[in-house]
C-alpha positions in Angstrom: 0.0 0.0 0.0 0.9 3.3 -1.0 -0.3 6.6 0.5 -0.4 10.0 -2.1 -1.7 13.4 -1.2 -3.7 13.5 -4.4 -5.0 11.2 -7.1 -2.9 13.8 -9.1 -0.3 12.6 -7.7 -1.2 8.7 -8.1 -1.2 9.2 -11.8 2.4 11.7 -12.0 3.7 8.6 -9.9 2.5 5.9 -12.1 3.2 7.2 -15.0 6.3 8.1 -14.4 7.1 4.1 -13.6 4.9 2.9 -16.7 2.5 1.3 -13.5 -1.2 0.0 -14.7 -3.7 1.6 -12.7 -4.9 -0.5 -9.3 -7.4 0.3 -6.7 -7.6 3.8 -5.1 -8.9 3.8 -1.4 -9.7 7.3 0.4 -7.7 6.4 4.0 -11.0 6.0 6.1 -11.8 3.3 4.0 -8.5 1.7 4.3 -8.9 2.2 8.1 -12.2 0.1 7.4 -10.8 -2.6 5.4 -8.2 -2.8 8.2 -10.5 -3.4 10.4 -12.5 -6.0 9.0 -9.3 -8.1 7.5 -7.8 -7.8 10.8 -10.4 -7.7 13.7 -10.2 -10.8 15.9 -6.9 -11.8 14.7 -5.2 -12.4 18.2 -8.4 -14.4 19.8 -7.3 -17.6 20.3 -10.3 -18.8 18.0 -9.3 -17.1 15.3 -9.4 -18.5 11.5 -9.0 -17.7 8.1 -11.7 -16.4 5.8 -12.6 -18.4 3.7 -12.7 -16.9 -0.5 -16.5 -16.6 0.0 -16.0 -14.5 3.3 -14.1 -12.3 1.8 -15.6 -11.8 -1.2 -19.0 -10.5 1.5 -16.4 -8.4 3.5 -15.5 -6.6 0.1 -19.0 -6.2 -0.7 -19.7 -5.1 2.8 -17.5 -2.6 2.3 -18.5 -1.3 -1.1 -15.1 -2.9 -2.6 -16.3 -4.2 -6.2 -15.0 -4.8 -9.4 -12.8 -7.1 -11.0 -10.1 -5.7 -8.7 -11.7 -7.0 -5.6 -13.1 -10.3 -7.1 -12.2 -13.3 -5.3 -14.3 -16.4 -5.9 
């Protein structure tokens, strides 16, 4: 993950490196996916998602596309 002041920016950067274009996230969303990926993970009953969880965790989120598409 990389953090830009600008979607200005974004573009300048990746063009500059000949970068395809990925997923843009505003920061409170990433503090949201955060959340969700990571929530729970030191209870001692903790498990893996499976593909299907996370595919309704992106969707919970408003996370679609082909980008985000995991089953």
């Amino acid at each position: 993950m990389l953090l830009f002041r600008s979607e200005e920016h974004v573009e300048r950067w990746r063009s500059e490196r000949g970068i395809a274009p990925g997923a843009l996230l505003p920061l409170q969303l990433v503090h949201r996916l955060a959340t969700e990926w990571y929530g729970g993970r030191l209870d001692p009953g903790w498990r893996r998602k499976t593909p299907e969880e996370t595919q309704a965790a992106f969707e919970r989120l408003g996370l679609r596309g082909d980008f985000w598409r995991v089953t």
